[in-house]
LONUDREN-182257 format. One record per residue (C-alpha): residue number from 0; residue in three letters; x, y, z. Coordinates in nm, 4 decimals, padded with zeros to 6 digits. Each point is the difference from the previous one (the first is absolute). Last residue first. Example, Ala and Ser with C-alpha at 12.3 -4.5 7.8 and 13.67 -1.06 7.14 Angstrom:
// residues 2
PT doro kolba       xx       yy       zz
PT    1   SER  01.3670 -00.1060  00.7140
PT    0   ALA -00.1370 -00.3440  00.0660
//
This chain:
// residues 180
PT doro kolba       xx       yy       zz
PT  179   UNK -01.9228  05.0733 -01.3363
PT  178   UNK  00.2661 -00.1866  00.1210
PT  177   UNK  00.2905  00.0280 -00.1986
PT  176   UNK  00.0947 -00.3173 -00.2383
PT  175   UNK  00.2674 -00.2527  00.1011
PT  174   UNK  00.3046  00.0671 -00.2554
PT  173   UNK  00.0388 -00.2730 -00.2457
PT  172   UNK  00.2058 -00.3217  00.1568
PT  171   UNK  00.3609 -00.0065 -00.1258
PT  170   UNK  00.1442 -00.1983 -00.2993
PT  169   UNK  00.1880 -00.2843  00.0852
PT  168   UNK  00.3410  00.0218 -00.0905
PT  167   UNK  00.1897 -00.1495 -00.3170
PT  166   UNK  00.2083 -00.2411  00.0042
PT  165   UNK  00.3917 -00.0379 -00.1219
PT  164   UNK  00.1366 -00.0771  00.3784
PT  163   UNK -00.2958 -00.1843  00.1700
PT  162   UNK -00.2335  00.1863  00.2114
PT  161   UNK -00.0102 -00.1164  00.3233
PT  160   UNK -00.2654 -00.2196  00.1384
PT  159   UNK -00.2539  00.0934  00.2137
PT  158   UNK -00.0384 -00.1710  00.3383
PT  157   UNK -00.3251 -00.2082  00.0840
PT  156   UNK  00.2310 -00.2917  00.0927
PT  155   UNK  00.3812  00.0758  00.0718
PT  154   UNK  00.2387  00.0048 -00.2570
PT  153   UNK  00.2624 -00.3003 -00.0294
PT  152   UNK  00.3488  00.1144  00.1381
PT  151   UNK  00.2093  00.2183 -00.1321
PT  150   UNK -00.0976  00.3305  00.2372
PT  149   UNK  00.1319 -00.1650  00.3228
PT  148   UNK  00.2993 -00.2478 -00.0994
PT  147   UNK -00.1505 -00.3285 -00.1423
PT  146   UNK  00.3141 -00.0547 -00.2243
PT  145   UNK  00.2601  00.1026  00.2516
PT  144   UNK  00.2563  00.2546  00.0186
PT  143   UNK  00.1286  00.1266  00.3337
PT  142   UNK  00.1860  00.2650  00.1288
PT  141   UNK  00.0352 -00.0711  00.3474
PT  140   UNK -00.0328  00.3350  00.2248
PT  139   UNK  00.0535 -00.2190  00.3709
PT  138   UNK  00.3929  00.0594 -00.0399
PT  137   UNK -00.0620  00.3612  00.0553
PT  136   UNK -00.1603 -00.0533  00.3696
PT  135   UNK -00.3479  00.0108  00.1798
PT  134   UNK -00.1729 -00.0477 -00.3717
PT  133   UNK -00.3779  00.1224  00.0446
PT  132   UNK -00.0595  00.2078 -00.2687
PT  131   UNK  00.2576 -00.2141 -00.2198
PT  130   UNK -00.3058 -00.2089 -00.0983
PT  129   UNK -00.1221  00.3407 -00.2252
PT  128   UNK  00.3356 -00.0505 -00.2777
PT  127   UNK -00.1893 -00.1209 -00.3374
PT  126   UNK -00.2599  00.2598  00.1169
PT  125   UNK  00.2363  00.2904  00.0413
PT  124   UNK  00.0492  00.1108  00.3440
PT  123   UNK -00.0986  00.2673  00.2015
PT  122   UNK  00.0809 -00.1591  00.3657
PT  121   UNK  00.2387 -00.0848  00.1930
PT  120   UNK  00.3137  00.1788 -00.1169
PT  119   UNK  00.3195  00.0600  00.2798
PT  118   UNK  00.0760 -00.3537  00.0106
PT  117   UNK  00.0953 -00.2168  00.2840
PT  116   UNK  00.3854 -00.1461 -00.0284
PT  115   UNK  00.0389 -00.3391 -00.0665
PT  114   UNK  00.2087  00.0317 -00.3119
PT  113   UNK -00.0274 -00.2994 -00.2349
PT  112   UNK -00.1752  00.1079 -00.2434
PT  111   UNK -00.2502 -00.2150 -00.1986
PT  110   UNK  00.0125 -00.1784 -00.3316
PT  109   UNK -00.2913 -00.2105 -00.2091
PT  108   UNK -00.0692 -00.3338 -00.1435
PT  107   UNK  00.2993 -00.1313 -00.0047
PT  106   UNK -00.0064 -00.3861 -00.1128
PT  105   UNK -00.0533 -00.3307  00.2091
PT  104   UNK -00.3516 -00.0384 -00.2047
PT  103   UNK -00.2065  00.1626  00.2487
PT  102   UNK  00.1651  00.2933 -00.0021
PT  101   UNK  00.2931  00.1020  00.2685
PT  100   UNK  00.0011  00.4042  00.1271
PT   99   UNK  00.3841  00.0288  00.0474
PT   98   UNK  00.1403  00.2764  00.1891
PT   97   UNK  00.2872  00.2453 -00.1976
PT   96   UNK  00.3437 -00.0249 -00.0006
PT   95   UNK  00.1880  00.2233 -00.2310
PT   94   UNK  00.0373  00.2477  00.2847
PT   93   UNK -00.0649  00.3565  00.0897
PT   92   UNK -00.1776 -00.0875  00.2744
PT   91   UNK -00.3304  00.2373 -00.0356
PT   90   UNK  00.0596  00.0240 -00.3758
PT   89   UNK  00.0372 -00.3872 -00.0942
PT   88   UNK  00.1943 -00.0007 -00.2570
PT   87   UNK -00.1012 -00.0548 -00.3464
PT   86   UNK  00.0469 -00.2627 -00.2341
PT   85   UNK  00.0639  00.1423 -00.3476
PT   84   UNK -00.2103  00.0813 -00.3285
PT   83   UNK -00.2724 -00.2156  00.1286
PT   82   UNK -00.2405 -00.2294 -00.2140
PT   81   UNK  00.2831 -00.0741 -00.2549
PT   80   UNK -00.0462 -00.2340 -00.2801
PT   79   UNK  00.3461 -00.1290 -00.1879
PT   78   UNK -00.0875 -00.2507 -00.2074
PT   77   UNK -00.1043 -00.4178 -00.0003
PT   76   UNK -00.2283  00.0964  00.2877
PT   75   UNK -00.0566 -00.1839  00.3199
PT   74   UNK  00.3305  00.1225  00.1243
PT   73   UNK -00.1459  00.3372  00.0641
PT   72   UNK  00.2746  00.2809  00.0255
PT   71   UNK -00.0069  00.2555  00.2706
PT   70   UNK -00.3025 -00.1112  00.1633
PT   69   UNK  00.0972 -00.3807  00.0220
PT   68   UNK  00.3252  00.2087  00.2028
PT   67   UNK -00.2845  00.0100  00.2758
PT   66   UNK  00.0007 -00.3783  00.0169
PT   65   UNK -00.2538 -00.2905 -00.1020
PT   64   UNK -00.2200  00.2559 -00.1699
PT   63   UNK -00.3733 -00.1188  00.0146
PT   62   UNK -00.1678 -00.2201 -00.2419
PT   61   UNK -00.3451  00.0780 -00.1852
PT   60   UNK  00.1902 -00.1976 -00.2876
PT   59   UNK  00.2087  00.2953 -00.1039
PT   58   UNK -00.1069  00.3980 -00.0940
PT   57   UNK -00.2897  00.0359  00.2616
PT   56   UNK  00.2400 -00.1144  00.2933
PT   55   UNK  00.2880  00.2124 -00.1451
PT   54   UNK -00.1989  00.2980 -00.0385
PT   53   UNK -00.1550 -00.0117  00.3666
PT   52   UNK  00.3885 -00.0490  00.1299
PT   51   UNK  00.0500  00.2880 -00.1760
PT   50   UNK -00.2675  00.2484  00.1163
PT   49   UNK  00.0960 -00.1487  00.3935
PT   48   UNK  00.3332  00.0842 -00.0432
PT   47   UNK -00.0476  00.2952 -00.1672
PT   46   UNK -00.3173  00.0930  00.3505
PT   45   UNK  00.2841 -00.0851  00.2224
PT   44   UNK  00.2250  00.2587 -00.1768
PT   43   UNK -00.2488  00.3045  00.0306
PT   42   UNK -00.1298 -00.0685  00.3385
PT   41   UNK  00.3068 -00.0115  00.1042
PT   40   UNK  00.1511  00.2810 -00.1523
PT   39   UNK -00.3413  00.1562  00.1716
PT   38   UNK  00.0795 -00.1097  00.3493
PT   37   UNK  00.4584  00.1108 -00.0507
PT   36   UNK -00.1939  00.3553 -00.0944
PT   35   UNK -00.1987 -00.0333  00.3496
PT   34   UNK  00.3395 -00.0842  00.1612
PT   33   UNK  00.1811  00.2826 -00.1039
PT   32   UNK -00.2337  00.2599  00.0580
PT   31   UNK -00.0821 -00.1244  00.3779
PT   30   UNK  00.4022  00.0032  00.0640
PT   29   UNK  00.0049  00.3604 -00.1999
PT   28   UNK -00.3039  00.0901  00.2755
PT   27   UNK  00.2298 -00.1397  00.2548
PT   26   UNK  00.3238  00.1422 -00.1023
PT   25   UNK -00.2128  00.3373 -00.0125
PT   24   UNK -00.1213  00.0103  00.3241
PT   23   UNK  00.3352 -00.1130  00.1487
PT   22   UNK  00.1745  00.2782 -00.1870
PT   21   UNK -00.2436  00.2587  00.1923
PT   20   UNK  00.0114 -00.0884  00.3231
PT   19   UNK  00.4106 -00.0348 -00.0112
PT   18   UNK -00.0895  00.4054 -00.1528
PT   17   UNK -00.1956  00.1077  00.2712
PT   16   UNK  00.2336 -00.1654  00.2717
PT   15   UNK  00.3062  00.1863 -00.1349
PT   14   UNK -00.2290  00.3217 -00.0208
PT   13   UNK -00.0460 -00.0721  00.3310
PT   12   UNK  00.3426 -00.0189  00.1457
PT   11   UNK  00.0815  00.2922 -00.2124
PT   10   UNK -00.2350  00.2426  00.1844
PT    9   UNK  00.1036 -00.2156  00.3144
PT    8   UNK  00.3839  00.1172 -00.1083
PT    7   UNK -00.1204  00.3694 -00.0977
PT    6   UNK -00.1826  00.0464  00.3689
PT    5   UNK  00.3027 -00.1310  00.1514
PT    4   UNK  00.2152  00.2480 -00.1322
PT    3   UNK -00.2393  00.3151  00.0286
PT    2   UNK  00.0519 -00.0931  00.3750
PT    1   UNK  00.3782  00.0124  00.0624
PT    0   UNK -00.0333  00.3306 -00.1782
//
């Protein structure tokens, strides 16, 4: 009898230890989870600010906002015009505060986090995001506008030219012929 008891408390010992395996598998894969969805708010906020300081450039005197709250209501214009609908937190810090990218004229010219952890996505990028690649920390993804950004710029000799909105495409070559 004495026996039958100690085989039923190791028996429970290791289902114990089975289970403590377990819940730390899964608070790490929920830890991974959460911080991949925190990556792609990220992503998705940087890339506002970055869409609105682009529209307030282009909508002014090629001038940069002076301050993030420039965003919110742009004291260039006699009305109310509104680039962001709010200024968001940062998602990695959950704060207001966000790092500064400064433009050439003393204005913003872009935001970054300021978390210095090491992200979990290296690679797979959009274009407008492919210098993140090789970011070592959070706060090294800058969301930048500027006018001679990759893509903007003038196009490069012996290139074709896009099709402008409106025109019509060229029409394809005929089919080559079958050898006879």
């Amino acid at each position: 009898m004495m026996r039958s008891r100690g085989f039923t408390y190791m028996t429970v010992l290791f289902i114990v230890a089975v289970i403590t395996a377990g819940l730390a598998l899964v608070g790490e894969v929920w830890e991974t989870a959460a911080k991949r969805e925190k990556e792609t708010e990220l992503l998705f906020v940087g890339n506002q600010y970055r869409k609105a300081i682009t529209r307030y450039y282009l909508a002014g005197k090629n001038q940069y906002p002076r301050t993030l709250e420039d965003l919110l209501k742009d004291p260039r214009q006699p009305g109310t015009v509104r680039y962001l609908r709010r200024l968001y937190p940062d998602p990695l810090t959950g704060k207001a505060e966000w790092g500064i990218v400064k433009a050439p004229d003393g204005g913003i010219a872009g935001v970054s986090s300021l978390s210095d952890q090491k992200p979990l996505k290296s690679a797979n990028f959009r274009q407008r995001d492919a210098g993140f690649e090789a970011a070592q920390t959070y706060a090294d993804w800058k969301f930048i506008y500027s006018p001679t950004a990759p893509g903007q710029g003038a196009p490069t000799p012996g290139a074709t030219p896009a099709a402008s909105p409106g025109s019509t495409p060229a029409a394809p070559p005929p089919p080559a012929k079958p050898a006879s």
